[in-house]
N, C-alpha and C positions, 0 to 999 in steps of 0.2 A: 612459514606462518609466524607472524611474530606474536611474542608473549602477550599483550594485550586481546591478541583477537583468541586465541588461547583460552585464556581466561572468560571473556565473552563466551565462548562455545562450551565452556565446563558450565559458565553459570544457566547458561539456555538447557544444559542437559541435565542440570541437576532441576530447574521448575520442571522438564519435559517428567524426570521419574517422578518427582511431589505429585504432579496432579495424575498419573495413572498408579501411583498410590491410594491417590485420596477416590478415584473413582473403582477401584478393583475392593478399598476397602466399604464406599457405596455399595458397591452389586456384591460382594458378601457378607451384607446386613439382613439379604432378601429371603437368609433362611429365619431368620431371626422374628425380623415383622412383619414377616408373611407368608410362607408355608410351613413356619415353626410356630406358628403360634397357632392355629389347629392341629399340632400333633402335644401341643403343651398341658391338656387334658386327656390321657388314656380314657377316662371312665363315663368321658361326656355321652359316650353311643349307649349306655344304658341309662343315661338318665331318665327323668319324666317328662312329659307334654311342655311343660314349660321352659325345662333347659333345653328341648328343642328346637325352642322359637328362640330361645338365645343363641342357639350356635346357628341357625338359619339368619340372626340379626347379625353375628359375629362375620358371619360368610359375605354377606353383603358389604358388608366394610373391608372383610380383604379384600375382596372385587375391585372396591373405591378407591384402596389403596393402591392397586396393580395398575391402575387406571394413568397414575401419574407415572409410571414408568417410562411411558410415552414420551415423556420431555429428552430422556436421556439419552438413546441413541442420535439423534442429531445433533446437539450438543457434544457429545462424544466422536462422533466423527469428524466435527468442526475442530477439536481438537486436532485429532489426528492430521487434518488438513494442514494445522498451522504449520505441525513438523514436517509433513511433506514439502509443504512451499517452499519452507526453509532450509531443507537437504538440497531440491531441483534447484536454486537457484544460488546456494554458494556449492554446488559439487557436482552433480550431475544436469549440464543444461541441456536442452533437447527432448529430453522425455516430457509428454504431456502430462498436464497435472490430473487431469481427470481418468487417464489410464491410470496412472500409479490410487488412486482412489479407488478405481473399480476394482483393482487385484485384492487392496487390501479389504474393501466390500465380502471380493469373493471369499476371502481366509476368515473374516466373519463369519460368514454365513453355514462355511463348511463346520468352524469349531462350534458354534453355536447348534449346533444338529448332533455333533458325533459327541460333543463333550457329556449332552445330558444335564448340563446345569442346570438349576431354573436360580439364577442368582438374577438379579434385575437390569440387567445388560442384557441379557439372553431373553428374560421376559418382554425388554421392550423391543428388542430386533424383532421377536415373531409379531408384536403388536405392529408394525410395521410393514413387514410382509404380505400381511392381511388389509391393507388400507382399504379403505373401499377406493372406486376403481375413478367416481366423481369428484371424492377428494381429492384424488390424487391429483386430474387433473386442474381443479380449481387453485390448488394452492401453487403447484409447480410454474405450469403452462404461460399464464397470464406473465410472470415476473420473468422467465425467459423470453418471450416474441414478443414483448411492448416493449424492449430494449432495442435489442436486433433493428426494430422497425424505427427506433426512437432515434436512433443513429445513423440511416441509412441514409445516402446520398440523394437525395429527393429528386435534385434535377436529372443528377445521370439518372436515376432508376425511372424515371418517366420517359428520357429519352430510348431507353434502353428497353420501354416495359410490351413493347412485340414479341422480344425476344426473348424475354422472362414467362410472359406467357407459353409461349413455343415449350418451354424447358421444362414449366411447370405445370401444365396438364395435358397435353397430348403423350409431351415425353415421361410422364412418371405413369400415365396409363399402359403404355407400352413395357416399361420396368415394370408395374405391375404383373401383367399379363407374361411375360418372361419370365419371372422372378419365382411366378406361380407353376409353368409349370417344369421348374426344378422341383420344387414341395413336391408336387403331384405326380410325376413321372419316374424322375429319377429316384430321390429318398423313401427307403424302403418302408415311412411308418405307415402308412398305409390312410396319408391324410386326404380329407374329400375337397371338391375343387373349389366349394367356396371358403375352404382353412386356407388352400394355397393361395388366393387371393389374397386374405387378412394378412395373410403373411410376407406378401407381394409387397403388398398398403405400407407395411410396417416399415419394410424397406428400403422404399421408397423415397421415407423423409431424410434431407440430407442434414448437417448441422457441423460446418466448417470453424469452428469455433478455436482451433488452435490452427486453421490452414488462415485465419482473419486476422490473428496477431501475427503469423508469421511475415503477411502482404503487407502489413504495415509495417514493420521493423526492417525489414529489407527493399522500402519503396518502391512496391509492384506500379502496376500503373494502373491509375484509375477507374480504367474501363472492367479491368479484371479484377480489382476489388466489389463493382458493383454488380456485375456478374453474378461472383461467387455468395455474395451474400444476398442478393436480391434473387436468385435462384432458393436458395435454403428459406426463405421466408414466406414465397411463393409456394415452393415445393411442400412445405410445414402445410400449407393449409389444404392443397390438394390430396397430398396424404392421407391426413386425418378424414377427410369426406370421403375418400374410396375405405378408410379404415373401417368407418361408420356403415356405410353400403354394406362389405363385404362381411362384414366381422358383424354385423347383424343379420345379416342370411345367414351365416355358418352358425351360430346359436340357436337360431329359431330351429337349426339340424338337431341341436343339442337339445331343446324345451328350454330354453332359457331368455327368457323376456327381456331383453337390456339394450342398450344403447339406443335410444330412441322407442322400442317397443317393438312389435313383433314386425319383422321385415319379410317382402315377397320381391319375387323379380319385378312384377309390377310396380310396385311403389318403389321400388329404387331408384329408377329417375327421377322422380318426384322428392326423393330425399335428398338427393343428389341437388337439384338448383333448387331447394329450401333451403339446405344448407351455404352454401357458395353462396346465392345471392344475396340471400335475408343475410347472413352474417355478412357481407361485407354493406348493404345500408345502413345496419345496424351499429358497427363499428365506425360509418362515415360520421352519424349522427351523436353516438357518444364522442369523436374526434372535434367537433365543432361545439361541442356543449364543453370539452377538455377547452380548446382555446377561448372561448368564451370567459371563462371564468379565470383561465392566466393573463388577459386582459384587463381584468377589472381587479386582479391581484397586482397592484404596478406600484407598489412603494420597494423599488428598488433599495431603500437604503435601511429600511426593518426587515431583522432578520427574523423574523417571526414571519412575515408575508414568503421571504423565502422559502421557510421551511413550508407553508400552507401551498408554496407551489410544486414542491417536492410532493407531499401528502396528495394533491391533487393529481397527479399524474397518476400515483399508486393505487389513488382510490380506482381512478376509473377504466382504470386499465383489467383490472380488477372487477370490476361491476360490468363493465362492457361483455367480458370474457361470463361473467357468469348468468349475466342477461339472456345474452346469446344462444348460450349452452343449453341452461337449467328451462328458465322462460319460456322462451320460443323454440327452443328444439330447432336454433342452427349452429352453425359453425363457431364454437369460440374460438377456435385458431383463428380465420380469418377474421373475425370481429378483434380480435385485439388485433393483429396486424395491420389491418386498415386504418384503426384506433390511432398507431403511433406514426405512420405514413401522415395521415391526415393531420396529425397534430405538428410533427415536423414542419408539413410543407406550409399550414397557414401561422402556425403560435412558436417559431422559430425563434423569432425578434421578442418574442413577451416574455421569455425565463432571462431570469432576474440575476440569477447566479449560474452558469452554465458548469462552475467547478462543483459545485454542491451537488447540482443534478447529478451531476455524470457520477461523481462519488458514492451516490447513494446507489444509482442504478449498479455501477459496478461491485458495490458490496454485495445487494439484494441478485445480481447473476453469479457473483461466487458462491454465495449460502447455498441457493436453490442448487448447485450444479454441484455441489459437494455431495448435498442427501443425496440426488437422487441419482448419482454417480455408483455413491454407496451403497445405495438399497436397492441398486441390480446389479452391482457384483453382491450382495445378500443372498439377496433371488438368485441367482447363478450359483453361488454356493450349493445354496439347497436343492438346487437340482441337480450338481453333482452329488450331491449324497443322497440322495433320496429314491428309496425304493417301489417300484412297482406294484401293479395290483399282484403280479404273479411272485411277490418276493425277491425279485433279481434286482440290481443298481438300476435306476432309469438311463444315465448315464454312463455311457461304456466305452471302449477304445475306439471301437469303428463309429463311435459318434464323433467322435476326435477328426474321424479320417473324414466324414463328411461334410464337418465343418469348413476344414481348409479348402473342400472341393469348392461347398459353396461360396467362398471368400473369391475364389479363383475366377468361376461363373459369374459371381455377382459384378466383379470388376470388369469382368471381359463384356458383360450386358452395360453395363456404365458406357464404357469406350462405343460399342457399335452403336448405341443410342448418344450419344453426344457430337461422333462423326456423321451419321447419318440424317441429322440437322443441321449442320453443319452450312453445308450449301445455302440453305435458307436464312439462317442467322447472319451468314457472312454479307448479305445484302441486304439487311434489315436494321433498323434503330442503330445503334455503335458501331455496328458490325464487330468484327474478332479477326482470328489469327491461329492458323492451327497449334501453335504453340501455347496459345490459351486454352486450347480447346484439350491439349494432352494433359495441363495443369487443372483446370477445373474437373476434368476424367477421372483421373487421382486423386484430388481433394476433395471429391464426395463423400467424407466421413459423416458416420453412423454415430447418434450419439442421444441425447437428451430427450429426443421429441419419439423418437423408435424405441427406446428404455420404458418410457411412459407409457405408450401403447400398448407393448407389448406386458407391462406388469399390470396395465388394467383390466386386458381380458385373460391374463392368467389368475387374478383374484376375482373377477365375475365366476371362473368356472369351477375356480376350488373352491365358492363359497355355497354354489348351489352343489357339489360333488365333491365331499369333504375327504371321503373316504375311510380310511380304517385305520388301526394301529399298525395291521400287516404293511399296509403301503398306502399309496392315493389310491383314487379309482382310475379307470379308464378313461371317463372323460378329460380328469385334470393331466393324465397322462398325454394329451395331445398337445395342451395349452404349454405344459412345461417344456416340455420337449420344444417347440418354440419357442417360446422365451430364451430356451437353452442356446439356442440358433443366432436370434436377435443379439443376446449379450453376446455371444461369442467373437460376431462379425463387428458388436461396436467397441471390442476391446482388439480384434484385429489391423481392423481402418485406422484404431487411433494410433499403436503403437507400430503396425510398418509403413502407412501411409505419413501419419501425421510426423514422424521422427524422418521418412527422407522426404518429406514436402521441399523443403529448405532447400537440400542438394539438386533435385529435379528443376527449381527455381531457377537456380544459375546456371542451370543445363542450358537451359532452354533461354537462356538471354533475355528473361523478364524481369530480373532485377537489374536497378542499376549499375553500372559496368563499375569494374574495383578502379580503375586507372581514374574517373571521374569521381570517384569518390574520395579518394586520397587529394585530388586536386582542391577539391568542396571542405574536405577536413582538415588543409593544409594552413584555408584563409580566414576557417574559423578557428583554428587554435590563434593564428596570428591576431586575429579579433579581440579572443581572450585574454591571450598574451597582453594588450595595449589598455584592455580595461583594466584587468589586473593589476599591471604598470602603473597606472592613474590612481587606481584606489591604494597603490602604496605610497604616493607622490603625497596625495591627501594625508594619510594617517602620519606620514612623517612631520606635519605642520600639528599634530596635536604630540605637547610635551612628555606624554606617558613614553612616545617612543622614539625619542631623539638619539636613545645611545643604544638602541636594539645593536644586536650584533647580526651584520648582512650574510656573513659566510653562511652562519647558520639559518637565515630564511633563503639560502640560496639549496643550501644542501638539502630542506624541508618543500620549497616551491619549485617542483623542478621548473614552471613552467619560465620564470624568471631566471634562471640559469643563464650565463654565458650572454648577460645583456651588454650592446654596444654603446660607445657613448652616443652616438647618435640616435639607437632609440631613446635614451634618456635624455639625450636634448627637444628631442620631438614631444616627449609626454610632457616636461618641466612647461615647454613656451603653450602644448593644448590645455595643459592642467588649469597657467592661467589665465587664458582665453577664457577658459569656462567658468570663470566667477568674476564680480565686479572689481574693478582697480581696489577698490577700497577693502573690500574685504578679500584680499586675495595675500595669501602667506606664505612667503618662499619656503617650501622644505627642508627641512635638515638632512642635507646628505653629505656633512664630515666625513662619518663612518660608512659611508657608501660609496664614494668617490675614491675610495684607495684600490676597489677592488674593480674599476671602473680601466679597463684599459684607453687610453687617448683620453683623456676627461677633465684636461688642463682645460681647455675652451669655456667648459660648461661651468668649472665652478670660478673662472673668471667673472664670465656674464653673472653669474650667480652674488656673486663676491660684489660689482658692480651695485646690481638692483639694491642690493641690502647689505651695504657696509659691511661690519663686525659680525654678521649675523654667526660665521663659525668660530667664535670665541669661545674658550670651551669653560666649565665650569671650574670654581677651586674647587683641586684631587681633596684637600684636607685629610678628616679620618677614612676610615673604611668603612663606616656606617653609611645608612642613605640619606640621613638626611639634611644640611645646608647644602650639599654639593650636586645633590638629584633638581631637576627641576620641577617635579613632583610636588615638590614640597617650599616653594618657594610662594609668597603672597597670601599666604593661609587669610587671612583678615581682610583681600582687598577689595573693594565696594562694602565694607560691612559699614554699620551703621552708627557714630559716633558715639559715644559714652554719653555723652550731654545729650543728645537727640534719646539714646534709649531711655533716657533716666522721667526725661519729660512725656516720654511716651509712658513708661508703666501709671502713670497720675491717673490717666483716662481709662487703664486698660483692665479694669475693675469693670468698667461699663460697657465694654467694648467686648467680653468671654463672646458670645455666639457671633460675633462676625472674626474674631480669628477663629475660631472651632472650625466654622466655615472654610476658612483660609485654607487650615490644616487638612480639611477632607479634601481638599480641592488640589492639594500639594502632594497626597500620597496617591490621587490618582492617576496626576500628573510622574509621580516615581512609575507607575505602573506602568504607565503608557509607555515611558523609555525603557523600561526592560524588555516589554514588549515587540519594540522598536531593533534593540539589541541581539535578541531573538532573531527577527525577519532580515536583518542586515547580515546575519552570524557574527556578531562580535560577542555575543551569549550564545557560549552552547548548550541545549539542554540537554547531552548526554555524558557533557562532564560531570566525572564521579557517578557516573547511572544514574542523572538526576540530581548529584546531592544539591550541586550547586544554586541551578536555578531554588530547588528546595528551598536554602538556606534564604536567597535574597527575599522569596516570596512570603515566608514563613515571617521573616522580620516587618518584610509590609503589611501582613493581615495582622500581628500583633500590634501593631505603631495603629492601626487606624484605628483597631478597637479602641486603642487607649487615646486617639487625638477624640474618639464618638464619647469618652469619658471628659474632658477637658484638659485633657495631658498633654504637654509639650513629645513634638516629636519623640522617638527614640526607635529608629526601624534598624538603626547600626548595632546596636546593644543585644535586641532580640535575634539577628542573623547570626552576629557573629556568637555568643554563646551557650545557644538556643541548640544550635543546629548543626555548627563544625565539626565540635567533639564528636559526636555519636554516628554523623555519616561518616566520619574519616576512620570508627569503629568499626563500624559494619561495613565499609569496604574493604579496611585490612584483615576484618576476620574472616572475609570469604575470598578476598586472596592465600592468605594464610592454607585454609580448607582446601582449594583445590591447586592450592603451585605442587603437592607433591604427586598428581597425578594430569597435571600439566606442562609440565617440562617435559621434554623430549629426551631421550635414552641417550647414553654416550657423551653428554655435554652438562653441562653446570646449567641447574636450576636459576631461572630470571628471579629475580628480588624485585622488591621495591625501589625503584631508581633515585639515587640520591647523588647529590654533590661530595666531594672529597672530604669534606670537613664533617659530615651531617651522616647521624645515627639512623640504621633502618627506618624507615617511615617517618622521620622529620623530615625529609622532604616533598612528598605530601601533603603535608600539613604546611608548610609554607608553599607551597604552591596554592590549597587550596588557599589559605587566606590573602594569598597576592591577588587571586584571579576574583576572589570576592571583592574586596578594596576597589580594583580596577571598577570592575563592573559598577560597584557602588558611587563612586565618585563621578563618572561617566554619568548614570542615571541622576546625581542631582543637580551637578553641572547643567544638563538638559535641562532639572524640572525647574531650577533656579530660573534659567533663559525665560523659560515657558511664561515662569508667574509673572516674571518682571514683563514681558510682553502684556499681560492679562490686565495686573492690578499695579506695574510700577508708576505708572503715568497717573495716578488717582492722588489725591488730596486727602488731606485730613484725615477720618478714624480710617481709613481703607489705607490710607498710607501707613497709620501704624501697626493695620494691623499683618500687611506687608513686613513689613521693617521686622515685626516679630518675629512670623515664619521664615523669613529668608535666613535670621542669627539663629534660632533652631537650628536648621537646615547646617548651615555650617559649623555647629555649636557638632553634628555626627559627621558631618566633613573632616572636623581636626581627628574625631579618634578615629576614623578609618585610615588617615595619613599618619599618626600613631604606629599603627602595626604597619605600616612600611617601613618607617623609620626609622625600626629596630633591625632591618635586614640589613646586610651588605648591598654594595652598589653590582657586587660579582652579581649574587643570587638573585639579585631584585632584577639585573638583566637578563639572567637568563629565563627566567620564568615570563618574561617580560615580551622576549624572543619568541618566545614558542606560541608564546599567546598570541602576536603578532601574524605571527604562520597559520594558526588555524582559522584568524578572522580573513586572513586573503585565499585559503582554500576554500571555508566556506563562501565567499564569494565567487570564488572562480567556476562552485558548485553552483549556485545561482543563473550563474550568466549561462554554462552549457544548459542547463533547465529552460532558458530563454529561447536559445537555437533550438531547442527542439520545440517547443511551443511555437515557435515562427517557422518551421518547418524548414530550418538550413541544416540538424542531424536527423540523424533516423533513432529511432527508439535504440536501438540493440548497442550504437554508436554512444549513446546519451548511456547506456547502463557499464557499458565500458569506464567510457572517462568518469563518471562516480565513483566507482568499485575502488578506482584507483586512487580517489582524492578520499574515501573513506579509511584505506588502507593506511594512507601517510599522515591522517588526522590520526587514528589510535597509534600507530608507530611514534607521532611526536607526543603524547602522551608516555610513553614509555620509552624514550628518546633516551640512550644511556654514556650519551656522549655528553663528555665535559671541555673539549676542544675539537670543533668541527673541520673537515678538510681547509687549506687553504688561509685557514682563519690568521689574523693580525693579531697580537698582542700590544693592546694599547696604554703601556706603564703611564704615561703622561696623557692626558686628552688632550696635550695642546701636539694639532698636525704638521709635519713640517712640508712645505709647496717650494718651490723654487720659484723664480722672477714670473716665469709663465702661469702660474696654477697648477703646474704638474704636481702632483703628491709622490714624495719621495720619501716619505714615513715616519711615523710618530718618534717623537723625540722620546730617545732613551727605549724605542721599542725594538722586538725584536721580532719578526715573521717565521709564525713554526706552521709547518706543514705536518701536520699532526691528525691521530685518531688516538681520541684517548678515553679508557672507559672511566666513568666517575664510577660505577660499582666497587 
């Protein structure tokens, strides 16, 4: 692990303990402003009538205040989520996130009962615990299955939708009625036959949700992705209707009035297709009032309309679900399902932004899948600890031993009901493949929509059966104990099913085969390789990087390693293919052609096209500037002394069209940084931000002052504004954590510096290189832009042109200023590196592309990042001052013999060297 990412990891663990600080020191406030402040008057219980009604008024308001406690635990556990995420996916990969969530739920829920706190953590977990049973599913339910269905493959799932039927209410009726009587038979609690049912219902619903990322990242096939999700969505709604049916008989056992009201065998049919059907009209009809209105939302290019089409899905997915439910007394499972099917299959073509969509819904299924991950390992908590009517634990060892029976049973019911349709399915809609049929068997995971269920008629029946301080009562003693069951099995599914999902995969020769995959990833590196190639052909025609040193973007880019001359003959004649004669600019490859084997040919023909073009500059001093070409023309296209002079005469009358000018040029600066950004030639995680910080920070300052009548100045505000104090507060939180981030046995990393250059000045010439850079770049652009805009204008527009452009360069010379002062060594090497991160992060780009166009697979795509992430913060902390390989070029002038061959710089000498600048 190298020292940068080091540091990274101290600095994430040092915010990780600030905010469970700041919230530990939250929830122990709670004795303070609210159970301590009714014990802050001993002598209030003998007061008179009056100070009675003030501590009956005082009571009221703790109340009001416990009330808000409610916010904290989900927020708190979103927390907790971020550090999960962020362990499973730089250390431990494979484990599911939502497993590791439930465990920590459960260690919640247990400490939260045994500690006895009442600190405001602890107050709002129980407020939680207790949701009611409508809310729960109104706020959860609707934001999970209007996604599912929102994404679903419409066409396969239609072709396929025989066979989804098949799976999803015949076969879960069958899982029901099996499922039940394990409850009823086997399990000693002595439940009656319509609990085994509820409990059938419960688990029943299936929810593949890390077996759905998996099919994607390892390219299952089509068929068996629609399948497995179009089953679970299916299966979600059939569920909850047998949930409803059954789990409303077995209450009315209880006297408990709920889920639709009092339920008979009778009217069970009838609630049964009031549900199923009403809910699914019901959700066709909010689907078509959904695309309705994403239709007549079509200003593609306001992002306002966007987000109202974001807002619009949520509403009514949302509405639909609670129409459904609350209103008419049917199914909001199926009413949202059918909702996003139906909105898919007609309002496909009408969303505006499909990346926005998909990012919101994805954020809105991680939130939702965090709580209520958490708040049934809560619930599971508290039902391990939690004691009986008769005083005893409700949860015990041989509950332990039932569970895994039932895990064992429930799977072994999976497999005989999924083979024994089998027959049927395999001649029907898609048909299958028994090796689908053993992976869909398996990835019937337990999860979100069975959590839900089951937490809502375990608080229907604690709330009418509260119980005592001794223990619960009996009734709630059934409910829990299921629940107990339900988590158990959805924390079972997730982590031994859902962790060998993957391995079972390749078993079974449903993922694509490794031999054609290597084949596939062989043509897209060579892909990348060629773009890559291209976009360094380009950057070498702009002067910032005519004297880069190649060893070292060769040692930085592996992907450019060991390049022939023939590929660089091929990029050179595509590179200028691809732009017009006229604008087309031989590359600088002096300094790259030495390390080029066979490459006499090329900088012949090169040498041909463009004369002198490798003439190299006067070495003179060792400063950068006459001899950089950086710094050469500072003045040209500027605008005559005698032209400016007869220009200020009018420009008295002329303030509000350059004011204009000005606003119009800084947000023409903006756009190119912006631009620098999306390109990666600006990174915004150099210095954690500082950088971008610094450029931005001088732009909002410069417009304030252009919105006042001021001459530019955005160089001034960047650079002294902003460099000092981030290049502070990075080195002092390096500083803080290098003595417990270095590794044992070996010498603490420092601040990486060049031979000549004290602790952290090189840093600080780094940062001010890479700002310059970026800087001059961005006006270079906004100069082009304006002159595009307003150069071709006449009279005041022309001067007031002529103004802003000598502004413009007037913060040009002083950013070329502080280069000037640098050596030509240090100003390349920073130079170098810079150059390395702008072709990673493109190379980063392009693999983003192949998986967007569907030539890698996700897991392929998080590979090749990981790695080009790695060698971006490596060449940040880069401690080499002579790279493998590298040339030492005393003279810039090259020496070639008759052919073009490069036979090596004159007066130079070739070291093969690693040498630390520390």
């Amino acid at each position: 692990m190298t020292a940068e990412r080091r540091h990274r990891y101290c600095h994430f663990a040092l915010l990780v303990a600030a905010c469970a600080l700041g919230l530990a020191a939250a929830a122990g406030d709670a004795t303070e402003t609210g159970d301590g402040h009714s014990d802050s008057d001993p002598t209030s219980a003998t007061a008179d009538e009056a100070a009675h009604a003030d501590d009956e008024h005082t009571e009221d308001e703790h109340h009001e205040v416990h009330e808000v406690y409610a916010v904290l635990m989900p927020w708190f556990v979103q927390a907790l989520g971020i550090v999960v995420f962020f362990i499973l996916t730089r250390h431990i990969h494979g484990l599911p996130y939502t497993a590791v969530i439930f465990v920590l739920g459960v260690i919640m829920g247990i400490g939260s009962i045994r500690s006895g706190q009442d600190d405001q953590l602890s107050a709002s977990i129980r407020m939680w615990t207790m949701i009611d049973y409508e809310v729960l599913f109104n706020v959860f339910l609707p934001g999970l299955l209007f996604k599912d269905a929102f994404e679903v493959n419409f066409h396969l799932f239609m072709a396929s939708l025989s066979q989804l039927m098949c799976l999803a209410f015949p076969m879960v009726l069958a899982g029901t009625v099996l499922t039940a009587l394990i409850g009823w038979g086997v399990f000693p609690y002595g439940w009656s036959f319509y609990q085994s049912l509820t409990f059938g219902a419960i688990l029943a619903a299936t929810d593949p949700v890390a077996v759905s990322v998996l099919l994607n990242e390892v390219g299952a096939p089509p068929r068996l992705k629609v399948h497995v999700s179009g089953e679970s969505l299916l299966n979600d709604g059939s569920a909850v209707v047998f949930f409803y049916v059954f789990g409303g008989l077995w209450l009315s056992e209880q006297g408990i009035v709920m889920l639709g009201g009092e339920s008979t065998v009778a009217g069970a049919f009838a609630i049964f297709f009031r549900m199923s059907l009403g809910g699914a009209l019901l959700g066709f009809a909010f689907g078509l009032c959904l695309v309705i209105i994403l239709y007549y939302l079509d200003r593609r290019m306001e992002k306002e309309e966007i987000v109202l089409q974001v807002a619009a899905t949520v509403t009514t997915a949302y509405l639909s679900f609670y129409t459904s439910e609350v209103v008419c007394g049917c199914s909001g499972v199926i009413s949202c399902v059918v909702c996003g099917i139906t909105t898919k299959a007609f309002g496909n073509g009408m969303i505006s932004d499909w990346q926005v969509m998909d990012a919101f819904w994805s954020l809105l299924e991680h939130l939702l899948n965090t709580v209520i991950f958490a708040l049934g390992g809560i619930v599971f908590g508290d039902v391990l600890s939690t004691t009986g009517p008769d005083g005893e634990r409700l949860w015990t060892g041989s509950d332990w031993g039932w569970l895994f029976l039932l895990y064992v049973l429930v799977t072994v019911i999976r497999f005989g009901l999924m083979f024994a349709f089998f027959p049927i399915n395999k001649r029907i809609g898609l048909g299958t493949s028994w090796q689908e049929v053993v992976f869909a068997s398996w990835g019937g995971l337990r999860g979100a929509v069975g959590i839900t269920l089951a937490l809502a008629l375990d608080n229907a029946v604690m709330s009418e059966y509260p119980g005592t301080e001794d223990g619960i009562s009996e009734e709630a003693t059934l409910s829990s104990r299921m629940f107990g069951m339900v988590g158990g099995i959805a924390l079972l599914t997730l982590v031994i099913n859902g962790t060998t999902s993957g391995p079972i995969l390749m078993r079974l020769g449903l993922a694509e085969s490794t031999e054609s995959r290597k084949r596939i990833l062989t043509c897209a590196i060579d892909a990348t390789r060629r773009r890559v190639l291209d976009d360094f052909l380009h950057l070498m025609t702009d002067e910032r990087f005519f004297f880069v040193d190649f060893a070292l973007v060769m040692h930085h880019v592996h992907i450019l390693k060991d390049i022939t001359a023939d590929e660089l003959q091929a990029a050179v004649e595509a590179n200028k293919e691809s732009v017009h004669p006229s604008q087309y600019q031989v590359p600088h490859l002096d300094r790259v052609l030495p390390y080029i084997k066979d490459a006499g040919s090329l900088r012949a023909a090169m040498v041909k096209a463009k004369g002198a073009f490798f003439a190299s500059y006067v070495p003179g001093d060792s400063q950068g500037g006459p001899g950089h070409p950086l710094f050469g023309a500072i003045e040209e296209g500027a605008v005559s002394r005698d032209e400016l002079h007869r220009s200020e005469e009018t420009l008295a009358s002329l303030l509000p069209l350059v004011k204009d000018t000005r606003v119009m040029f800084v947000e023409l600066l903006r756009a190119a940084y912006m631009a620098q950004i999306k390109d990666g030639e600006l990174d915004p995680r150099e210095y954690d931000g500082g950088l971008v910080y610094a450029l931005f920070e001088g732009l909002d300052l410069a417009e304030d002052a252009v919105a006042k009548g001021e001459p530019l100045c955005d160089w001034t505000s960047a650079q002294f504004n902003s460099v000092t104090w981030v290049l502070k507060c990075e080195m002092a939180v390096r500083r803080m954590t290098s003595s417990f981030c270095s590794r044992k046995g070996g010498p603490k990393q420092r601040v990486e510096q060049l031979r000549d250059l004290e602790p952290g000045q090189y840093q600080e010439l780094r940062m001010n290189v890479l700002l310059a850079l970026s800087f001059l770049d961005a006006h270079k652009e906004a100069q082009d832009r304006l002159k595009d805009e307003l150069g071709k204008g006449s009279g005041t527009a022309e001067v007031a042109f002529n103004k802003v452009m000598n502004e413009s360069k007037a913060e040009v010379r002083k950013a070329k200023d502080v280069l000037m002062k640098q050596t030509k060594k240090k100003l390349n090497h920073v130079i170098s590196h810079y150059l390395c991160v702008i072709l990673l992060n493109k190379q980063a780009r392009y693999v983003q592309q192949l998986a967007h166009s569907g030539v890698l697979l996700p897991r392929e795509v998080r590979h090749f990042l990981e790695e080009i992430d790695e060698e971006i913060i490596h060449i940040r902390s880069c401690p080499l001052d002579k790279h493998p390989n590298a040339i030492d070029f005393v003279d810039e002038t090259a020496d070639y013999d008759e052919t073009g061959q490069f036979k090596g710089p004159v007066r130079a000498r070739k070291r093969v060297r690693q040498k630390s600048i520390l």
